[in-house]
N, C-alpha and C positions, 0 to 999 in steps of 0.2 A: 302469481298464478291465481287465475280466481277459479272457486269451483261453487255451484249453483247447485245444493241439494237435492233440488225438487225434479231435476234433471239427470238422464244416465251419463250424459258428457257435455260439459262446457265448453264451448267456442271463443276463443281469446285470441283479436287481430294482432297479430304482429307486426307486418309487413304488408304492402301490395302496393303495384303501379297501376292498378285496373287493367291492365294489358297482357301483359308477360308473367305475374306469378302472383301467388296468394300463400303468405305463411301465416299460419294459425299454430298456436299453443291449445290442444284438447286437452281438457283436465278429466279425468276419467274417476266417478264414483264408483265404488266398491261394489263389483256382481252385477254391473252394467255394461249392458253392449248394445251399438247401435243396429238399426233393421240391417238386412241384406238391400247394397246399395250399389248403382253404377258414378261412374268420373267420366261424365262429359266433357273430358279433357285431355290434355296428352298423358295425364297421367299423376300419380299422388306420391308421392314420397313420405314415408312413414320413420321417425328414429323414436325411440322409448329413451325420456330421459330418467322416469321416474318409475319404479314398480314395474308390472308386467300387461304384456295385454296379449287377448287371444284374437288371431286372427285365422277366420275360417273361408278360405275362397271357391266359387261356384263359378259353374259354367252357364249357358245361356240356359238352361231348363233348370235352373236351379238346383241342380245334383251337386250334392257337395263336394269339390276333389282335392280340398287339401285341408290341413286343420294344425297351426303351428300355432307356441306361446313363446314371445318374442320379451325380453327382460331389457333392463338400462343398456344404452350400447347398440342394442340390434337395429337393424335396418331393412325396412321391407319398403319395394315398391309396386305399383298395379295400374292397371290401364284396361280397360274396356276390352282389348282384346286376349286380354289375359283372360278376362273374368269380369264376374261379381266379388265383394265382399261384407264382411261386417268385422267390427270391430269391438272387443269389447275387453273387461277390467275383470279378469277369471279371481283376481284373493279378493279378501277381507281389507283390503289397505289402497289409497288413494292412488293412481299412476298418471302418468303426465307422457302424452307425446307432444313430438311435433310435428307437421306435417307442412309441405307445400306442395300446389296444385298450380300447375304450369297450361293454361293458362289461367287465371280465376273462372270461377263459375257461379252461379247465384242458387241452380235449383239443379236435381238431379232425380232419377228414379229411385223406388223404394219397393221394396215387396216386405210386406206384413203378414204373407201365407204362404206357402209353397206355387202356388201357382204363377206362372213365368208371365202371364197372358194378364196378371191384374197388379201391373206395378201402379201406386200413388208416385205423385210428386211432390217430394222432397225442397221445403226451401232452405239453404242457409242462416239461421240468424246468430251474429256474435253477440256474447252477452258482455264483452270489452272489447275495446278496440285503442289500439297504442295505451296501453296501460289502465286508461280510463274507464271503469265502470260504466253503462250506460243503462 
């Protein structure tokens, strides 16, 4: 697993047909978490293999309605119609999930302030792919 310092989470391809699904290894640094984001997709699949992560989910006004910390083991999933969410690394200590996203996607929405009305967009970049540093 690689994990990128200078970054709150690393992107590490595992898997993809371009079509049908995209498995990523996030490597998650200590007291990082990513913006409030949407899945342009049918949906994300979340397992913590490593340490813990907090997941906080929002509705389309970004009113916060749920707020769970998921450890090794656990399994979350989310879809657009579920919500929003963000994801992040609540300790002091390194955690690792994995995630697949059925179908891939390249870019997504992001909100960087409370406001539902001013999302950025979000591109994907892997910092490896099939094991390979790039």
């Amino acid at each position: 697993a690689w994990f990128d310092e200078s970054k709150s989470y690393t992107r590490n391809l595992i898997a993809t047909d371009h079509e049908t699904y995209t498995l990523l290894l996030l490597c998650w640094n200590a007291g990082q978490e990513s913006p409030i984001h949407d899945h342009p997709c049918d949906g994300c699949w979340l397992s913590v293999l490593k340490g813990k992560v907090r997941e906080s989910r929002y509705d389309k006004s970004l009113t916060c309605v749920s707020d769970d910390t998921f450890k090794a083991g656990d399994v979350s999933y989310i879809t657009d119609n579920i919500g929003f969410h963000k994801v992040g690394n609540p300790t002091n200590l390194p955690s690792v999930t994995l995630h697949l996203y059925s179908p891939p996607f390249q870019k997504c929405q992001c909100w960087h302030t409370e406001d539902p009305e001013k999302p950025s967009e979000g591109s994907n970049t892997n910092y490896s792919e099939y094991g390979v540093k790039l």
